[in-house]
N, CA, C and O atoms as a GROMACS GRO file, in nm:
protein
  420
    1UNK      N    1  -1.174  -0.388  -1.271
    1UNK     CA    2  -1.068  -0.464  -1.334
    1UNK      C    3  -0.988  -0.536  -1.225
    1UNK      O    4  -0.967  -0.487  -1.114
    2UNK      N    5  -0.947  -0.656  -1.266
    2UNK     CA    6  -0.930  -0.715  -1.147
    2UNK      C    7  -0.742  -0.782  -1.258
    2UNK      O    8  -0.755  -0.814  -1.376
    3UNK      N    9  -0.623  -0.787  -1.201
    3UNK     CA   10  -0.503  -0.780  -1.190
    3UNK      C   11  -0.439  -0.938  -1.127
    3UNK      O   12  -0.457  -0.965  -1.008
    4UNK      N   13  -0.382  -1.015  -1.199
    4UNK     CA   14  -0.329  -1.110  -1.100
    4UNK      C   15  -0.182  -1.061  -1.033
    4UNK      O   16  -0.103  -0.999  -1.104
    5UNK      N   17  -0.154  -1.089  -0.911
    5UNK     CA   18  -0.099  -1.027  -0.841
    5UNK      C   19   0.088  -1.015  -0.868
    5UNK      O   20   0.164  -0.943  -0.803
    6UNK      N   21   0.125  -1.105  -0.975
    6UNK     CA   22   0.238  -1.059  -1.001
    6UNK      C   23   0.255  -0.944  -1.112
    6UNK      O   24   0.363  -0.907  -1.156
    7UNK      N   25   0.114  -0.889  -1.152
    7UNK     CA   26   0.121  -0.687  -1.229
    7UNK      C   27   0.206  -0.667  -1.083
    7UNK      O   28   0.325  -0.696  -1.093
    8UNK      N   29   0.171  -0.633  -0.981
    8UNK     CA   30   0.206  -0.542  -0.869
    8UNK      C   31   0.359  -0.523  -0.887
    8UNK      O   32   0.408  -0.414  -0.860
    9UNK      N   33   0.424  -0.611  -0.924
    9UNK     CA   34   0.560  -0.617  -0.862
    9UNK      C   35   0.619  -0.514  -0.887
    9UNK      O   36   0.678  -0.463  -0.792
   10UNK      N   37   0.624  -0.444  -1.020
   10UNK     CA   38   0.711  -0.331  -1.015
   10UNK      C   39   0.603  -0.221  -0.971
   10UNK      O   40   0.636  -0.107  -1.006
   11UNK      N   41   0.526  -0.226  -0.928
   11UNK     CA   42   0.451  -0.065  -0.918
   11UNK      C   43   0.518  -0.015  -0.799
   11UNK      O   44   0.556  -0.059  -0.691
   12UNK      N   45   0.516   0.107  -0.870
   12UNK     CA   46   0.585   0.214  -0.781
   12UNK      C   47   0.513   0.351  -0.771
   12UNK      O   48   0.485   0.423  -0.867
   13UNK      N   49   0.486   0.376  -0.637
   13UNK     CA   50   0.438   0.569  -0.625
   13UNK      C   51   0.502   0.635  -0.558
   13UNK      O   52   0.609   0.600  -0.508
   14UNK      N   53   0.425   0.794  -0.539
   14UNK     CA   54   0.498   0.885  -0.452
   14UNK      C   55   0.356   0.948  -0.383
   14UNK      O   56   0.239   0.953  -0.422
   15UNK      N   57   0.441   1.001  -0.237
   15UNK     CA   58   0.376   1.084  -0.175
   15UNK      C   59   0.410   1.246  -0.177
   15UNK      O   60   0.529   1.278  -0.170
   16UNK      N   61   0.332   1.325  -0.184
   16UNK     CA   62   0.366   1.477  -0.172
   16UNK      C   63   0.242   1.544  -0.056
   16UNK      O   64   0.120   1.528  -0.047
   17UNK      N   65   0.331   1.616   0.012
   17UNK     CA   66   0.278   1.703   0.080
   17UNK      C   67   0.108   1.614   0.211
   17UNK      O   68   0.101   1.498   0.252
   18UNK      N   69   0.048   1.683   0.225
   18UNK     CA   70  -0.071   1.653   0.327
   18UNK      C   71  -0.182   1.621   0.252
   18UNK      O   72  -0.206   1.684   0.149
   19UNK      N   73  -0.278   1.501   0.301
   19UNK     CA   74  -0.243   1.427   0.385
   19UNK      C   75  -0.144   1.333   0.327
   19UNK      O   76  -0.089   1.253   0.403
   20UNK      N   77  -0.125   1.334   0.237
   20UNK     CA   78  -0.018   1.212   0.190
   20UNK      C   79  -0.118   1.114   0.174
   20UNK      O   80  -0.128   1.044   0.275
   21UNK      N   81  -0.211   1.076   0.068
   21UNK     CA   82  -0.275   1.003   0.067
   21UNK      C   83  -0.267   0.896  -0.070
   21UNK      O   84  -0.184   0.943  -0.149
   22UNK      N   85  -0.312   0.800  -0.109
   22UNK     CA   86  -0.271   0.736  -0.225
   22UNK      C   87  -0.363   0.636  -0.227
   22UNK      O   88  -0.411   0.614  -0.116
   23UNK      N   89  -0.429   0.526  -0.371
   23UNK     CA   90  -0.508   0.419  -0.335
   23UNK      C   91  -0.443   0.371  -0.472
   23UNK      O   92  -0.398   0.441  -0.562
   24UNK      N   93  -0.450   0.234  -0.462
   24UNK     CA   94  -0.399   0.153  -0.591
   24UNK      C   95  -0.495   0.136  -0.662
   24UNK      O   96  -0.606   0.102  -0.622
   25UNK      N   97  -0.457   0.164  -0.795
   25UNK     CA   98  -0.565   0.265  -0.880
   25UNK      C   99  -0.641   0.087  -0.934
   25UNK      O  100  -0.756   0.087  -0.978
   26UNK      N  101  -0.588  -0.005  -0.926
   26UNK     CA  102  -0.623  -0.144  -0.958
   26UNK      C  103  -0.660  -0.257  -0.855
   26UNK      O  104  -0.554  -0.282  -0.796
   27UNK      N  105  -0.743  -0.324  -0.814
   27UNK     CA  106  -0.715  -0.472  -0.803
   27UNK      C  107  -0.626  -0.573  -0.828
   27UNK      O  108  -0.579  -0.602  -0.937
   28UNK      N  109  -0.601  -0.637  -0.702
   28UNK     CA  110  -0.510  -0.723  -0.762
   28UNK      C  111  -0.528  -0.854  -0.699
   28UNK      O  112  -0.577  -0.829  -0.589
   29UNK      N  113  -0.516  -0.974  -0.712
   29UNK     CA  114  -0.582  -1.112  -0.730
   29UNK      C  115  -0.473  -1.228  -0.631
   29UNK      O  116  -0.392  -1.314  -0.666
   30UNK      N  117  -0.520  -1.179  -0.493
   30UNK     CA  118  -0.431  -1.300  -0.372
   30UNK      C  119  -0.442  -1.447  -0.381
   30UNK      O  120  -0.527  -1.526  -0.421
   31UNK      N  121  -0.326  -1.454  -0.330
   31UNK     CA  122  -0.351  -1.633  -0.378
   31UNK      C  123  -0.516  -1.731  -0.312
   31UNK      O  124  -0.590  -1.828  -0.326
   32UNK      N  125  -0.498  -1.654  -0.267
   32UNK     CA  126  -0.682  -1.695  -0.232
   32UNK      C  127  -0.816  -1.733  -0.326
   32UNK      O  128  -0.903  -1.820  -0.330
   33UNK      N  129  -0.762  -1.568  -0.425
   33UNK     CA  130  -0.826  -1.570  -0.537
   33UNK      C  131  -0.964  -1.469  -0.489
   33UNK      O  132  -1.080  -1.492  -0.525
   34UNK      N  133  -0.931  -1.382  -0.423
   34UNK     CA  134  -0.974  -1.305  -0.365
   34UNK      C  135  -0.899  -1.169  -0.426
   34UNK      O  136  -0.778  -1.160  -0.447
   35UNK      N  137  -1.018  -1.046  -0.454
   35UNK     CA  138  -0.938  -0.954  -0.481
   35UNK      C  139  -0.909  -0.911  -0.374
   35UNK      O  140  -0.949  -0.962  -0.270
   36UNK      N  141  -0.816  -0.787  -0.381
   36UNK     CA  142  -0.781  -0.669  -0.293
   36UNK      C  143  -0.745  -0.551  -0.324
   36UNK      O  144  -0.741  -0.533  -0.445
   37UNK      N  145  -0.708  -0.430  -0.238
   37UNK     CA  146  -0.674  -0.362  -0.279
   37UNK      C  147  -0.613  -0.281  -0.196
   37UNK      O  148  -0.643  -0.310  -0.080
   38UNK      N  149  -0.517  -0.161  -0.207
   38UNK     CA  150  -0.462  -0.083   0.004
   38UNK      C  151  -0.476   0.034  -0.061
   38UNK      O  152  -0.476   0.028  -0.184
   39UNK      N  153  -0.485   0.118  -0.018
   39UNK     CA  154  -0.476   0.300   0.023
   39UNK      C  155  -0.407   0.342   0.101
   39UNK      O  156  -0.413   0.265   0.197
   40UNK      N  157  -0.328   0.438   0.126
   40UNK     CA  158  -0.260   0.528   0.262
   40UNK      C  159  -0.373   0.628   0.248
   40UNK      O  160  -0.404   0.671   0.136
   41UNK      N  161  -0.442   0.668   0.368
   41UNK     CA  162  -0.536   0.762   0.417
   41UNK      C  163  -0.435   0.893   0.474
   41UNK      O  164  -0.488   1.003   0.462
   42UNK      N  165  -0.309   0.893   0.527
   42UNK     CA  166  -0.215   0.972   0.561
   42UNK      C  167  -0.104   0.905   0.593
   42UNK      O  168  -0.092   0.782   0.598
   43UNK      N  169  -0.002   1.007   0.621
   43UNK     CA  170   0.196   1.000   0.585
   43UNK      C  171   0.216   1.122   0.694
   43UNK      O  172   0.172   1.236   0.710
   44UNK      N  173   0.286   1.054   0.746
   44UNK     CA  174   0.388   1.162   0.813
   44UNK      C  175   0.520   1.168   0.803
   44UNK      O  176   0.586   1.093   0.875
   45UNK      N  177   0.570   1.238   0.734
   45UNK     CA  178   0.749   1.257   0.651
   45UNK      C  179   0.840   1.295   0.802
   45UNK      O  180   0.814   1.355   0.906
   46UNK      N  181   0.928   1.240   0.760
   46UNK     CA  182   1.031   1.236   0.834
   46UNK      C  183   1.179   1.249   0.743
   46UNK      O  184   1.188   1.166   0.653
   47UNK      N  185   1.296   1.346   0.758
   47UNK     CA  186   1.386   1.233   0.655
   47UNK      C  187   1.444   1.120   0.671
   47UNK      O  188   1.516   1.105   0.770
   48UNK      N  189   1.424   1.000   0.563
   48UNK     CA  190   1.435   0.900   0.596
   48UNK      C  191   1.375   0.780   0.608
   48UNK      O  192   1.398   0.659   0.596
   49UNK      N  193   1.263   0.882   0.645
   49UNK     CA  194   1.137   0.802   0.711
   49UNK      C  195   1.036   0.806   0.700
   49UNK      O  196   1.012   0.902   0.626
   50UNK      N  197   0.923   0.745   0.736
   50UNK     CA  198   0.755   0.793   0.711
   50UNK      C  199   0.678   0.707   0.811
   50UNK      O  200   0.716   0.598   0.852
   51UNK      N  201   0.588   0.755   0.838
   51UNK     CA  202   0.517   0.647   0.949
   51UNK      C  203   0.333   0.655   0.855
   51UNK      O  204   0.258   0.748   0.883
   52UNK      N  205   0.305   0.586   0.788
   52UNK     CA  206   0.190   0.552   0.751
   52UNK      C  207   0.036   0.488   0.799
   52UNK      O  208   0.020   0.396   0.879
   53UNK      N  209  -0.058   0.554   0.737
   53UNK     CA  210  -0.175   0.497   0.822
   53UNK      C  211  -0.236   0.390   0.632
   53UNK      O  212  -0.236   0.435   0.518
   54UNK      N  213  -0.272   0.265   0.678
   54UNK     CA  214  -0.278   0.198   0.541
   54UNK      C  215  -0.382   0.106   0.568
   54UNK      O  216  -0.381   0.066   0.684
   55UNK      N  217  -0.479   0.059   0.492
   55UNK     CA  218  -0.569  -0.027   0.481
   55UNK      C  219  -0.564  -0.094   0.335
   55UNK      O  220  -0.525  -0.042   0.230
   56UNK      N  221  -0.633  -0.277   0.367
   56UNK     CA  222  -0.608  -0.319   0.302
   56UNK      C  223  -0.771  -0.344   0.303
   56UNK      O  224  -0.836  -0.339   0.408
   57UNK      N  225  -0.836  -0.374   0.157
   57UNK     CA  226  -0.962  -0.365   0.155
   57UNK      C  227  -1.021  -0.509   0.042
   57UNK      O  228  -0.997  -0.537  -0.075
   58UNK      N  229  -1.075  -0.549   0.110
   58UNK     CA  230  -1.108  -0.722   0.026
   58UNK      C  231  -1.249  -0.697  -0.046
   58UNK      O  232  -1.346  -0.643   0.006
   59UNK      N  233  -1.240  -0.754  -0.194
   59UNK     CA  234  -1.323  -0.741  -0.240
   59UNK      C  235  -1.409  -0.858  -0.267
   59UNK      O  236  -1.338  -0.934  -0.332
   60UNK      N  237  -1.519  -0.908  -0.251
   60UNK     CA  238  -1.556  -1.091  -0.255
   60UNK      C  239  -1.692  -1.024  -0.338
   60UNK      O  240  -1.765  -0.929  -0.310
   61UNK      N  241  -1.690  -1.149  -0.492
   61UNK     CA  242  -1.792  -1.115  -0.559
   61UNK      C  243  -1.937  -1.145  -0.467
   61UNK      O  244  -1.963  -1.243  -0.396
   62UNK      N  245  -2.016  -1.031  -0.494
   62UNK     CA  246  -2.126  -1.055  -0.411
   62UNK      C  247  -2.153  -0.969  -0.315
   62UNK      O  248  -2.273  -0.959  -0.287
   63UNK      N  249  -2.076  -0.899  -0.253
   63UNK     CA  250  -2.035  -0.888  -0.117
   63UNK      C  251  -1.968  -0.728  -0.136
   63UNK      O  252  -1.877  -0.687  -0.207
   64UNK      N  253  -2.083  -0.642  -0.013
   64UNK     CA  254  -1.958  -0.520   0.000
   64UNK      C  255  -1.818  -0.518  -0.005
   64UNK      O  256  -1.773  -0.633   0.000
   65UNK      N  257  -1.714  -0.412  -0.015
   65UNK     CA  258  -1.589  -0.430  -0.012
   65UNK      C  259  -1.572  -0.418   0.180
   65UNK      O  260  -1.637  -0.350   0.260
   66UNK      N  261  -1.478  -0.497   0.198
   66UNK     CA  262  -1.495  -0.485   0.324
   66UNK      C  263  -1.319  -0.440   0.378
   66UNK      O  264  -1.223  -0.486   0.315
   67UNK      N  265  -1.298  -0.342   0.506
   67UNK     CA  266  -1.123  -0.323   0.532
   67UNK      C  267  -1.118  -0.517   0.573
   67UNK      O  268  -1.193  -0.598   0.627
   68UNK      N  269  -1.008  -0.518   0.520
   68UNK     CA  270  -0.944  -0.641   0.549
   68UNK      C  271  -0.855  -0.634   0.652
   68UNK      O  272  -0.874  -0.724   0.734
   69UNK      N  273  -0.738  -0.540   0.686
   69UNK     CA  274  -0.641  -0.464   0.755
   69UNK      C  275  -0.646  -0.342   0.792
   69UNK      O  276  -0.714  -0.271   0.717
   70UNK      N  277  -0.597  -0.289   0.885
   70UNK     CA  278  -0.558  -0.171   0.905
   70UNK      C  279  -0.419  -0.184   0.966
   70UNK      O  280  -0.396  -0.279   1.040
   71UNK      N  281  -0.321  -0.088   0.938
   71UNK     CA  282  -0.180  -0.100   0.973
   71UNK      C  283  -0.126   0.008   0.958
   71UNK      O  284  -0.100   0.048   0.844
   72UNK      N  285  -0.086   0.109   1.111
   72UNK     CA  286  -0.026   0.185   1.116
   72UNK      C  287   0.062   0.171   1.141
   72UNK      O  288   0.059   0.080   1.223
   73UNK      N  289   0.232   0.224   1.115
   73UNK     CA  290   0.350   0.181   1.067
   73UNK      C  291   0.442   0.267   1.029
   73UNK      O  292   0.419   0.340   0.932
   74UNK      N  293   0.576   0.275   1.107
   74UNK     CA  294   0.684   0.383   1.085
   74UNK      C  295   0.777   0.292   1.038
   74UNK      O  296   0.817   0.197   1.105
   75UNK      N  297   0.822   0.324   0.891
   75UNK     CA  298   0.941   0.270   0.804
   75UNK      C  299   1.055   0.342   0.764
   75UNK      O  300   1.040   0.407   0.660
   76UNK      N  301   1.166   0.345   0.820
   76UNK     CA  302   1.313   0.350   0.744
   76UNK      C  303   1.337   0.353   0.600
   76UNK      O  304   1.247   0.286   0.550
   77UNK      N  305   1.418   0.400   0.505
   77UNK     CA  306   1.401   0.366   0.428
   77UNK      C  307   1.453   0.256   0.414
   77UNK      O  308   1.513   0.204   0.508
   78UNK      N  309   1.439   0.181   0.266
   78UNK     CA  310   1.476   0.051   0.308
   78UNK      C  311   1.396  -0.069   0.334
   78UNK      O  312   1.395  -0.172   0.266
   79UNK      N  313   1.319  -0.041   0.454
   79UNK     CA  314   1.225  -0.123   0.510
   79UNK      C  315   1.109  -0.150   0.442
   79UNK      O  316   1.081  -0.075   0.349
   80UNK      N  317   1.009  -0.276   0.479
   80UNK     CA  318   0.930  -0.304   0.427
   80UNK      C  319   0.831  -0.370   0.505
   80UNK      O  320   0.862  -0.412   0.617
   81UNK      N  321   0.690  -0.386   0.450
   81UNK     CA  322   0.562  -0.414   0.527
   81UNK      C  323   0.512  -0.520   0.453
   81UNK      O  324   0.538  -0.511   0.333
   82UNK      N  325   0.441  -0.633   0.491
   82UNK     CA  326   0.382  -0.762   0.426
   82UNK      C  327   0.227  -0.650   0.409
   82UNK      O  328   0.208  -0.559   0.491
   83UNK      N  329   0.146  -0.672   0.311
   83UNK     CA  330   0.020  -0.614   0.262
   83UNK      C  331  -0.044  -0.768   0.278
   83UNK      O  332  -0.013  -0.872   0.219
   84UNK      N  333  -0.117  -0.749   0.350
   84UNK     CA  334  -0.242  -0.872   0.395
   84UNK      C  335  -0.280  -0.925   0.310
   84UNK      O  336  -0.237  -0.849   0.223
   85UNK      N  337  -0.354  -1.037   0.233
   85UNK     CA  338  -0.410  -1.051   0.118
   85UNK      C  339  -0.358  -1.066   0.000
   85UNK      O  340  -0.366  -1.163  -0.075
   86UNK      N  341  -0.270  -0.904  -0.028
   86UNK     CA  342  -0.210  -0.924  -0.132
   86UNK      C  343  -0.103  -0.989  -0.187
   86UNK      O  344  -0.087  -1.007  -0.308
   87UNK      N  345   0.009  -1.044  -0.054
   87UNK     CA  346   0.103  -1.149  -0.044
   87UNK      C  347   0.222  -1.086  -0.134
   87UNK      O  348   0.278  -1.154  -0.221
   88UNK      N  349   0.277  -0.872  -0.090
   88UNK     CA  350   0.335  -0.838  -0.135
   88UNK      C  351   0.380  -0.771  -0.015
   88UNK      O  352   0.313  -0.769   0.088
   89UNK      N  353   0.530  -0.698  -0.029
   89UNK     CA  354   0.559  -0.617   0.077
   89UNK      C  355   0.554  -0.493   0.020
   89UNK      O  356   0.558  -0.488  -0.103
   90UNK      N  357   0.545  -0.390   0.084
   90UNK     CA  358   0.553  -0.229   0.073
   90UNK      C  359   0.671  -0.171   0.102
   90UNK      O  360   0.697  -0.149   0.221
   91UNK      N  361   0.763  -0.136   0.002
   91UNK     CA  362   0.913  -0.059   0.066
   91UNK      C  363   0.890   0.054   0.037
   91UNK      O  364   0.867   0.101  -0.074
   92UNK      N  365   0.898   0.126   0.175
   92UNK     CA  366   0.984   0.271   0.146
   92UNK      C  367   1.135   0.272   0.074
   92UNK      O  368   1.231   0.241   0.144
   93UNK      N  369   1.147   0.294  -0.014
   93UNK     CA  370   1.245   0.373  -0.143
   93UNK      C  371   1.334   0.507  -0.112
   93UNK      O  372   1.453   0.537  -0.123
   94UNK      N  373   1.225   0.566  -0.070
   94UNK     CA  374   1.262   0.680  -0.018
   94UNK      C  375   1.233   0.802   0.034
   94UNK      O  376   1.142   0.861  -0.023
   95UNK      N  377   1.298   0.874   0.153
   95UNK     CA  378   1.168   0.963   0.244
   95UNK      C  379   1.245   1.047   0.266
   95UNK      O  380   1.362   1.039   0.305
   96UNK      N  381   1.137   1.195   0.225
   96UNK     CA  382   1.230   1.299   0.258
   96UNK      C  383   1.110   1.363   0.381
   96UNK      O  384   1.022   1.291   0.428
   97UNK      N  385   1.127   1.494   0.415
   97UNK     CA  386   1.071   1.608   0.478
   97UNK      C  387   0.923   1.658   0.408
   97UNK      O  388   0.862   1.752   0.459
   98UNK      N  389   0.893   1.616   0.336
   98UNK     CA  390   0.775   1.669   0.262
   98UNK      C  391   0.730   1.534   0.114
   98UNK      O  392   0.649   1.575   0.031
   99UNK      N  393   0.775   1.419   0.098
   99UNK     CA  394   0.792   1.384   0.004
   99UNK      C  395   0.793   1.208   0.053
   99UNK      O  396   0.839   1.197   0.167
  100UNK      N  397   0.758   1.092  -0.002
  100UNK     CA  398   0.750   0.967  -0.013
  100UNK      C  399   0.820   0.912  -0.173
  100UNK      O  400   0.830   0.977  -0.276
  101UNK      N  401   0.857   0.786  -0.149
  101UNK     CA  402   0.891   0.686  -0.252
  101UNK      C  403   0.857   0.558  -0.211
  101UNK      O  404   0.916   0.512  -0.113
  102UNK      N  405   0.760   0.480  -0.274
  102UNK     CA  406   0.718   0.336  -0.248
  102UNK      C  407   0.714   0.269  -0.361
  102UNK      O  408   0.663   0.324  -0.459
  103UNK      N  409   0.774   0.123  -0.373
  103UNK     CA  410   0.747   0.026  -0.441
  103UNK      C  411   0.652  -0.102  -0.354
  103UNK      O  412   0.655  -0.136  -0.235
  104UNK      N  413   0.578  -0.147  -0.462
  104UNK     CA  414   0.523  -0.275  -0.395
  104UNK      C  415   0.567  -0.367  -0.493
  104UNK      O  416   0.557  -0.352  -0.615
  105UNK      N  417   0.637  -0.499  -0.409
  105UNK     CA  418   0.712  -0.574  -0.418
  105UNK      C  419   0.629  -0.711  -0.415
  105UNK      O  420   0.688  -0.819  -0.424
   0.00000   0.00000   0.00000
């Protein structure tokens, strides 16, 4: 299923516990016209904070899915990350000691 990319705007998840891992359960459709899609493979909690390991993964009809990005990355809360492709940012919301909050924007 493939998503044009303003679905994303309100999606929101959480992280719990190890590895802290997550994948966007959808496709979603860059101005390219190219799908995509990101995962966190792991999280490391901080309060406050989180430092993430994230890939962004392009999908082209025809064609294996291939990583598009890789971007490892320590965020504040607050802060935010441009997602390659998808032409959205990633905010941490909120970070505790054991625990994540992300919207993609």
């Amino acid at each position: 299923m493939i998503s044009y990319v303003k679905e994303a705007t309100s999606h929101r998840f959480e992280l719990r516990g190890e590895p802290g891992a997550y994948k966007l359960p959808h496709k979603v459709l860059g101005s390219d016209y190219i799908a995509y899609d990101f995962e966190i493979r792991g999280c490391v909690y901080v309060r406050n904070a989180v430092k993430i390991d994230l890939y962004v993964t392009q999908h082209v009809f025809g064609e294996e899915p291939k990583i598009f990005a890789h971007i490892v990355e320590g965020m504040n809360e607050g802060e935010h990350i441009r997602l390659p492709g998808l032409e959205q940012d990633l905010r941490l919301e909120e970070g505790a000691i054991d625990y994540a909050r992300f919207s993609v924007q």
